[in-house]
N, C-alpha and C positions, 0 to 999 in steps of 0.2 A: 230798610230800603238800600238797594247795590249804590254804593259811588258811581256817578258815571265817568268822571273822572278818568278813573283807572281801565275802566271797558274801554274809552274815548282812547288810550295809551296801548292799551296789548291791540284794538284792531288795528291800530295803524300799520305798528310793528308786523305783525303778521301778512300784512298787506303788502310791507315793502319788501319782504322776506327773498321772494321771486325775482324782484327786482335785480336785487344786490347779489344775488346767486348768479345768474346771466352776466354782470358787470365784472365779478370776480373772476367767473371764466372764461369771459374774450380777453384780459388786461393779461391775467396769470396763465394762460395756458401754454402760448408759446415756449414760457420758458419752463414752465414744468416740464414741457413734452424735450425740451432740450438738457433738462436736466437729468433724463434717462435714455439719454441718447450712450449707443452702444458701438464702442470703435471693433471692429473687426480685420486684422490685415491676412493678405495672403504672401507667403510664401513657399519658397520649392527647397526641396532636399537637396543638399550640397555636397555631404558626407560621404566617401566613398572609403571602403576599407579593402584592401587588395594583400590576400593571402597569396605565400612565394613559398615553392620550397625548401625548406632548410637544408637539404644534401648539400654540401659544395660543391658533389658532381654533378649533381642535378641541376645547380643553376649554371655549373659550367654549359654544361649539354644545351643549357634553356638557351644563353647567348648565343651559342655558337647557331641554334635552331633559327633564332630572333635575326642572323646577319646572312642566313641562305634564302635569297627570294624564290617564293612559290614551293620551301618544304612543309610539308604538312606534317602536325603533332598529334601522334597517336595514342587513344589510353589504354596504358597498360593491363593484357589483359593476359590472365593466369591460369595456368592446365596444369595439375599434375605437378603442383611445384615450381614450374619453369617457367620463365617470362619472356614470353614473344615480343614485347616493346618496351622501349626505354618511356619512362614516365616525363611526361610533358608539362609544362607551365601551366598552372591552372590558377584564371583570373577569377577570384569572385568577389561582384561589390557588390554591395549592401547601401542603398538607401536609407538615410531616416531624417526623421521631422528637425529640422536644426531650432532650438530657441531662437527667441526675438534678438537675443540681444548680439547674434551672429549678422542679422541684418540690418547693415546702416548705410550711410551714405556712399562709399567708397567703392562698394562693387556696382552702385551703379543702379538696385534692386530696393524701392520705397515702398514701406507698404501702403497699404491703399486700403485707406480707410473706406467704409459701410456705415450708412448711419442708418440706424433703427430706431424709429419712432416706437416708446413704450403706454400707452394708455391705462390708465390706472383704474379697476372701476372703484364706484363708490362704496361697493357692499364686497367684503371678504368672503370667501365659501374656503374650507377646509379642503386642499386638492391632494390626493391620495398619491403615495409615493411611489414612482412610474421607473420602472427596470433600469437599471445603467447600461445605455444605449454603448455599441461597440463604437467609438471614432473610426472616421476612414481612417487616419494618418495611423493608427493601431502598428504597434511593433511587433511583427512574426518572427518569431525565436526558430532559428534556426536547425536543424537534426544536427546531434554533436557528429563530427565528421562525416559529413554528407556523402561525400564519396565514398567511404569506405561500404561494401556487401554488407546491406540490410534484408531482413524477410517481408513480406507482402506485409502482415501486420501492423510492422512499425512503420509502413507508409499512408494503411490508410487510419492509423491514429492521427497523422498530423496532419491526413487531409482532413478528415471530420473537425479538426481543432479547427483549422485556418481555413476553410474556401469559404468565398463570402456569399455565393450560393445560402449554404445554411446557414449563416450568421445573419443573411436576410432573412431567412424563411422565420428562426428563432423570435427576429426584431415583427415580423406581423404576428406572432402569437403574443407575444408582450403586446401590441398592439389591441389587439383582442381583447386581451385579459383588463386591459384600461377601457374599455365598453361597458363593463358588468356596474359600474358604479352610476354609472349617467343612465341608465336605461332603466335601474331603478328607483333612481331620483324622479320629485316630483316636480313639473313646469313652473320655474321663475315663477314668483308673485307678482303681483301687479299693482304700482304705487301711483296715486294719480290727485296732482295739489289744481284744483281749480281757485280761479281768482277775478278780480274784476278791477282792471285799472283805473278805473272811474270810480269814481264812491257812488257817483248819484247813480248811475247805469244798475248797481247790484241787484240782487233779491230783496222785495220786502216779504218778513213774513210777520203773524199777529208779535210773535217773541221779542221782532225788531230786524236789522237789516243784517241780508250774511256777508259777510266779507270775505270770507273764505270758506270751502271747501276742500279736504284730501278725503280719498277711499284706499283700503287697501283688498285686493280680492286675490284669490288662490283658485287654479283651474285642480281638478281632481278626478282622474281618469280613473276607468268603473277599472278597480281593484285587480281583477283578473289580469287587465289587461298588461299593468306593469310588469307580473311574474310571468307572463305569457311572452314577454318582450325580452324577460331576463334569464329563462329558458333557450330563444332561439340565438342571443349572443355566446348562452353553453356549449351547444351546439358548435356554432361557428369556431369557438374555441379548439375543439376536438379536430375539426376540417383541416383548419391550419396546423394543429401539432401532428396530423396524418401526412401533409403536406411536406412537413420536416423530415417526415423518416423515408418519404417517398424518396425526396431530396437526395437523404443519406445514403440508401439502399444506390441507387444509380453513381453516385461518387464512388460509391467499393467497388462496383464495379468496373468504371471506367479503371481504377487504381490499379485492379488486380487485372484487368487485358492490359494494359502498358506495361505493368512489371511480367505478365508472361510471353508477351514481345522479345521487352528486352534481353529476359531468361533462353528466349530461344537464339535471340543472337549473338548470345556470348556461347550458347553451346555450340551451336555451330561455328562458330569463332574459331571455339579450341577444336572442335572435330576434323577440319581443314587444319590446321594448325598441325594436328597430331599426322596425319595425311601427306602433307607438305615433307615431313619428314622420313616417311616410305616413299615420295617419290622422290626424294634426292640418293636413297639408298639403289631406288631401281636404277638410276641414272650413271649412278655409278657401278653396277652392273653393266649396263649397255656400253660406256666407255670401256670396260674391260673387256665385253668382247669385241668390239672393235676393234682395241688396238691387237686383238690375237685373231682379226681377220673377218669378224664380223658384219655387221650392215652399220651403216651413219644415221640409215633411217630409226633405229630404233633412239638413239642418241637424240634426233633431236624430236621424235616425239615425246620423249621423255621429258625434255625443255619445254615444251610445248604444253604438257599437262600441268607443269609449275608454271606457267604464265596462267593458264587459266586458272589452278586456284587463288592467284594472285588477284585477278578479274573477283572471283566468287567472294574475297576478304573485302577487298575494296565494297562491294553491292551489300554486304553485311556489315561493313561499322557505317555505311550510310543508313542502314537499316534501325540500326541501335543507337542512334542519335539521335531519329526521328520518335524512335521508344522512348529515349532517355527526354526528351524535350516534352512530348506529351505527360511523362508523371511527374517531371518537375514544374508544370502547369499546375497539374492539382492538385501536388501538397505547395502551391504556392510558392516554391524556390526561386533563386535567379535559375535564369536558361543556361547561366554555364555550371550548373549543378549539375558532373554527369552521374546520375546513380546507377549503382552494381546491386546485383543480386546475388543470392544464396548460389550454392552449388543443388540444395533441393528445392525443389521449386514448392514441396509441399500439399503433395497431391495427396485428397482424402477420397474415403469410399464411394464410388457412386449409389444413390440410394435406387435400389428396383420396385418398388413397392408405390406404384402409381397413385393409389387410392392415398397413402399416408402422407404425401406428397400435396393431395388439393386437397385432403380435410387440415392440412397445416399451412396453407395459401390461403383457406379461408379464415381462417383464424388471424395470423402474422399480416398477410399483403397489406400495406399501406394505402393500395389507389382503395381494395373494397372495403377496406374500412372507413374511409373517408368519404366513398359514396354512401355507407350507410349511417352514417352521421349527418347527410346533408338529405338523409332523406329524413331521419328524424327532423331534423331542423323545418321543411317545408311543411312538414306537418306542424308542426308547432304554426307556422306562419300561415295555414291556415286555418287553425286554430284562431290565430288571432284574426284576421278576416272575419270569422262567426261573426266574433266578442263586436265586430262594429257596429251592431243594431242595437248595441246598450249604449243607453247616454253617458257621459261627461256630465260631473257635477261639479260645480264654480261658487266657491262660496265666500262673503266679504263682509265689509264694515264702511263705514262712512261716518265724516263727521262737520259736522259744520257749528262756523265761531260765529255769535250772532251777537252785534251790539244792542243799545239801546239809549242811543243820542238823543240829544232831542231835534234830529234831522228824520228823525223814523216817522214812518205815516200810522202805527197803530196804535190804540189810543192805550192798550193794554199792555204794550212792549216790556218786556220784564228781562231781556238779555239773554234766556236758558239758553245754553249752547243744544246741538241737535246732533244724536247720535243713533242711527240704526242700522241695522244688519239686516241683507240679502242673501239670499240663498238662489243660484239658477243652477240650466243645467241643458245640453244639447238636445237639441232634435233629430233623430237619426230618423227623417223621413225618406230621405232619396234610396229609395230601395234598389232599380236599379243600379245604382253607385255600388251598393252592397254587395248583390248580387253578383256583381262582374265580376269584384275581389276574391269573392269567394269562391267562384268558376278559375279563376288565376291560377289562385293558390294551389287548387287541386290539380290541376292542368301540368303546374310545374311541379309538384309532388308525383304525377304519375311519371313525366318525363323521365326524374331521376330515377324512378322505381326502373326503368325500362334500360336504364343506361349501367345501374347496378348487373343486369341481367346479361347485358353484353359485354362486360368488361369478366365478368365469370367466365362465359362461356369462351371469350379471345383465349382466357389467363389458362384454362381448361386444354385447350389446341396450344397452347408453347409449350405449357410444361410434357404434353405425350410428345411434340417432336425434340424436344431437347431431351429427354429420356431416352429416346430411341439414337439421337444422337448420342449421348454419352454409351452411351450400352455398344454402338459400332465403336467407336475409340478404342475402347477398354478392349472387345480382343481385337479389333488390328494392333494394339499395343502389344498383348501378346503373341500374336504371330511373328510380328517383328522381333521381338527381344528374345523371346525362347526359340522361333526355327530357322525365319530367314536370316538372320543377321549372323548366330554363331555357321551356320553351314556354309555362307556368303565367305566369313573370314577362316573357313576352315579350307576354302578352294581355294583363295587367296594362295594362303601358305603353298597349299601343292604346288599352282601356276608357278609361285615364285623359286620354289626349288624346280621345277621341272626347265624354267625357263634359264636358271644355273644350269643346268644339266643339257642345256639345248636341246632338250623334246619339246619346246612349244616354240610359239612365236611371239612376237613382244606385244601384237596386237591384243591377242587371247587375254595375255596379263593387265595391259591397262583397259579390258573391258569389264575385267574381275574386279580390279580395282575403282573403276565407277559406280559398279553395281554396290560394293559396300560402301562408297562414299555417300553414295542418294539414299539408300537403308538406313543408314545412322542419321542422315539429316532429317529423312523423314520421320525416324523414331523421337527427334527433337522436338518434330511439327506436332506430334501428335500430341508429345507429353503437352507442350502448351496449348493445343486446342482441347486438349480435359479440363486444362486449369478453367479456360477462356467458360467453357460449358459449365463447369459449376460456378462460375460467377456467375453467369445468366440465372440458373436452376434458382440461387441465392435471390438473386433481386426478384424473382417471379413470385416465390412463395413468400419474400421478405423477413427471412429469419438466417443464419448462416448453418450451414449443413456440419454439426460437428460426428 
């Protein structure tokens, strides 16, 4: 025969078990939760680093620039060798994260603590190790001499490194990819300690009286459905890494129209520049026949058309500043990074071949690859839809501690403790419930199918007019370069010796000399609207035209 004794000693125990669990974690909590308490301060960047010319004349020029109010500093820009402006003081600071130990009392800046309450649970799970997320405060490395003439290339390598564009886009695919684990995890178990503060209140049963009960039970989703769940998180996966290159595709291109801006206005820059130089030669033709009896009016028309290209310089580094500021936007630079560019701007073939063009848009493009990722993905989810007229199965344990006092009312009480096992399992009756999911799912599968269809057919209509664009460029470029332009400075030349020779008038020459001013600028325009066009063509098909 059991002691009862001893049974009379573990129910007690067991009984107060609850108790003393509740007691421990009103008394202890407060300061457990205070002893994962987590200080956070903020502070701001202080650190500025300000590069100076090393020339001695150069920083002469800088002071002397620095003590005339209202002269403006120009960058130096270069033709053929020769430099049209003296090179300007250029400020560039650089922010960065100062350590803590920069921040204390004295400047006045405390930091300011954050308290974060930490909750601990009671049960451990193994959590999968999750990408190193980028910091905002992140330190962008600068292009070794910024200033100095770069190629398209090396700009947009450091936009793709630094814009936080895709360094977000990157952090949701990582996001993503931390889905796949939980979705094919199975639902928490379920722990449940029943009890009866009373002794007399409890269960009687023939064994004796219970004094406790715990169960433990586990939900258990019909099989399918988890892979079903961890298919359309693959899915999603694909959506967002389509989303990256979408991303990327439109930054090369914003990159590459800023730097062929800028390319065009430093060509025209020097094209006036070179210009400016023929008409101070005219000029002093006209003061020569002047003073041997000529007209004054030619003299100061001549002044006249150097004031205005003086006009057209000015309209143009305002031009190239608004270039220069938009691509030091997106490779992330300060705004006083002015960037320069190549003398070639880098122009490759146009492709004519229309067909080869959308069957490598359908391939390459990022928006229809990522629509047809999300059209698999809906299908999956309604796939999973079906799956919900199949139950859920739940299955557990239970156990109960039974004494055998002699407070027990059964004459036969023997103590057995009481163990058995349940098996349940959902009812998936609500059929309309069913039904609607499953009208949903399709509904929003056909959507996407529809919106794949339209987004071909847009991408279909760019690439035939941007084709047909590039294809005008390409020969007005050549009519420019091979007929009007050498026959433009081939009259030039005559006008200028005939108008030495007094058989013209000065009118005749500077309308010669307009005509090949606006030819050469315009052959600048064009060069940078091919560029501008096959960055389009690029981002359309999503692959780069080599």
């Amino acid at each position: 025969m059991r002691p009862t004794t001893t049974k009379l000693r573990i129910s007690g125990i067991a009984q107060q078990i609850p108790l003393f669990a509740l007691i421990a974690i009103s008394t202890s909590g407060c300061s457990a939760v205070r002893s994962w308490q987590t200080n956070f301060s903020m502070s701001r960047p202080t650190n500025q680093i300000t590069t100076l010319a090393s020339d001695p004349d150069s920083q002469a020029e800088q002071r002397a620039t620095a003590e005339i109010p209202g002269k403006i500093s120009i960058h130096p820009v270069t033709f053929r060798g020769a430099v049209v402006q003296d090179k300007p003081l250029i400020d560039v600071t650089e922010q960065r994260r100062p350590s803590d130990a920069t921040l204390d009392a004295n400047n006045g800046e405390l930091p300011i603590p954050v308290t974060i309450p930490v909750t601990i649970p009671e049960t451990t799970t193994k959590i999968p190790d999750l990408p190193e997320a980028t910091p905002d405060f992140e330190t962008i490395s600068d292009p070794p001499n910024a200033n100095a003439p770069q190629t398209v290339d090396q700009f947009v390598q450091i936009a793709l490194a630094n814009h936080p564009s895709i360094r977000a886009a990157r952090q949701r695919v990582s996001a993503e990819l931390n889905r796949m684990p939980q979705v094919r995890a199975l639902p928490d178990p379920k722990f449940t300690n029943t009890f009866w503060p009373l002794h007399d209140q409890s269960l009687q049963t023939a064994a004796g009286r219970v004094g406790n009960q715990m169960s433990l039970s586990q939900a258990i989703p019909w099989p399918e459905k988890l892979q079903t769940k961890a298919a359309i998180v693959s899915q999603e996966v694909r959506v967002a890494q389509a989303e990256v290159e979408e991303i990327e595709r439109e930054i090369i291109e914003s990159v590459q129209l800023a730097y062929s801006e800028v390319w065009y206005a430093t060509r025209a820059t020097a094209i006036i520049a070179e210009t400016r130089k023929l008409i101070a030669d005219l000029t002093k033709v006209a003061e020569t026949r002047y003073r041997s009896g000529g007209s004054q009016q030619d003299v100061l028309r001549a002044q006249l058309e150097a004031d205005r290209l003086d006009e057209q310089l000015v309209n143009l580094r305002k031009q190239k500043r608004f270039a220069q500021a938009d691509l030091a936007a997106l490779v992330q630079q300060p705004a006083t990074m002015l960037a320069e560019t190549t003398d070639d701007l880098g122009l490759r073939d146009i492709p004519n071949q229309l067909d080869e063009l959308i069957a490598l848009a359908e391939r390459c493009n990022p928006k229809l690859k990522g629509l047809a990722w999300e059209i698999q993905r809906d299908r999956q989810k309604h796939h999973l839809a079906c799956l919900e007229k199949y139950p859920d199965l739940q299955v557990g344990m239970n156990w109960g501690l039974v004494n055998d006092n002699t407070r027990v009312l059964s004459p036969v009480a023997d103590g057995q403790d009481q163990l058995n096992f349940n098996v349940g399992t959902t009812l998936p009756i609500w059929r309309d419930k069913i039904n609607a999911g499953v009208r949903e799912a399709a509904n929003r599968t056909s959507s996407t199918v529809k919106r794949l269809d339209a987004e071909r057919n847009a991408l279909h209509g760019e690439l035939r007019r941007l084709l047909v664009q590039a294809d005008a460029l390409t020969e007005q470029r050549d009519i420019y370069q091979n007929r009007i332009i050498p026959r433009t400075e081939a009259t030039l030349k005559l006008s200028v010796a005939d108008y030495r020779g007094k058989r013209t008038d000065f009118f005749s020459l500077i309308e010669t000399y307009r005509e090949l001013l606006i030819h050469e600028t315009q052959l600048a325009r064009i060069d940078a609207s091919i560029a501008g066009t096959l960055a389009r063509i690029e981002r359309a098909v999503g692959s780069p035209m080599h």
